[in-house]
C-alpha positions, 0 to 999 in steps of 0.5 A: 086569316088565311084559313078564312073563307074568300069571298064567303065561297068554299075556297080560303084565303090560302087556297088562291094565295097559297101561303104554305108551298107543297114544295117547302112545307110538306114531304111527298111519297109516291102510291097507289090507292085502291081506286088508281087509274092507268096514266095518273101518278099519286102524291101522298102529300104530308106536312113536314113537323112542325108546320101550321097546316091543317090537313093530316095528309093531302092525295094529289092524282097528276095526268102522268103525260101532262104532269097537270094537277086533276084532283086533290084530296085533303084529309084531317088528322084522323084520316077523314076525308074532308074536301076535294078539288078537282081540276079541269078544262085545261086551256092554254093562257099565254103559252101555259098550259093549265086548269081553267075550271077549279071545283071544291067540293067540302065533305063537311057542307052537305050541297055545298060546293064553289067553282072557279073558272079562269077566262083570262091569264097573263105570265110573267107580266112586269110589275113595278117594284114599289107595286106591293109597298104598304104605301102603295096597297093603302092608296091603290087606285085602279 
């Protein structure tokens, strides 16, 4: 369910919940591809054995002072690169500063590509406790 398509768009269902974490199920390695620009440092990003990820490798470029995500490129098994997504617009929402404009692009889907924007962001909101209990997501009422 999580490699489903959200809301029918390019995005899945793991991209926005992110069920898998970078930092728990992958191993990283600093390097520099052919195409490097000045300023930008670059993940290679590997699942760790044993993990259900699809993805042979993920390259991730960060801005090198704001340490911002800008571009990620998810290659299968086999090396082919099969989607992009970049990220842009920085803003700052609440005291964070972050990305308010996401593209996917699928390599695999000639035209194709969703875009995502953030218009508004609240952090480190209270949330009652019994908010996310199975009673709780049954009866939800705005």
């Amino acid at each position: 369910m999580m490699m489903s398509s959200w809301m029918d768009s390019d995005f899945r269902n793991n991209d926005l919940v992110k069920e898998f974490t970078f930092t728990e199920d992958y191993d990283f390695e600093y390097t520099r591809p052919a195409d490097a620009e000045e300023g930008k440092l670059y993940l290679s990003c590997i699942p760790k054995p044993g993990r259900p990820i699809v993805w042979g490798h993920v390259l991730v470029r960060v801005d090198r002072r704001t340490l911002l995500p800008e571009r990620e490129e998810y290659y299968d098994e086999q090396g082919k690169l099969m989607r992009v997504m970049e990220f842009a617009e920085p803003k700052n929402f609440s005291g964070q500063i972050i990305p308010s404009r996401i593209e996917l692009v699928p390599r695999n889907k000639e035209g194709h590509r969703t875009i995502l924007r953030y218009l508004e962001a609240e952090f480190d909101v209270r949330l009652r406790e019994d908010i996310f209990s199975l009673r709780n997501l049954r009866n939800f009422r705005p």
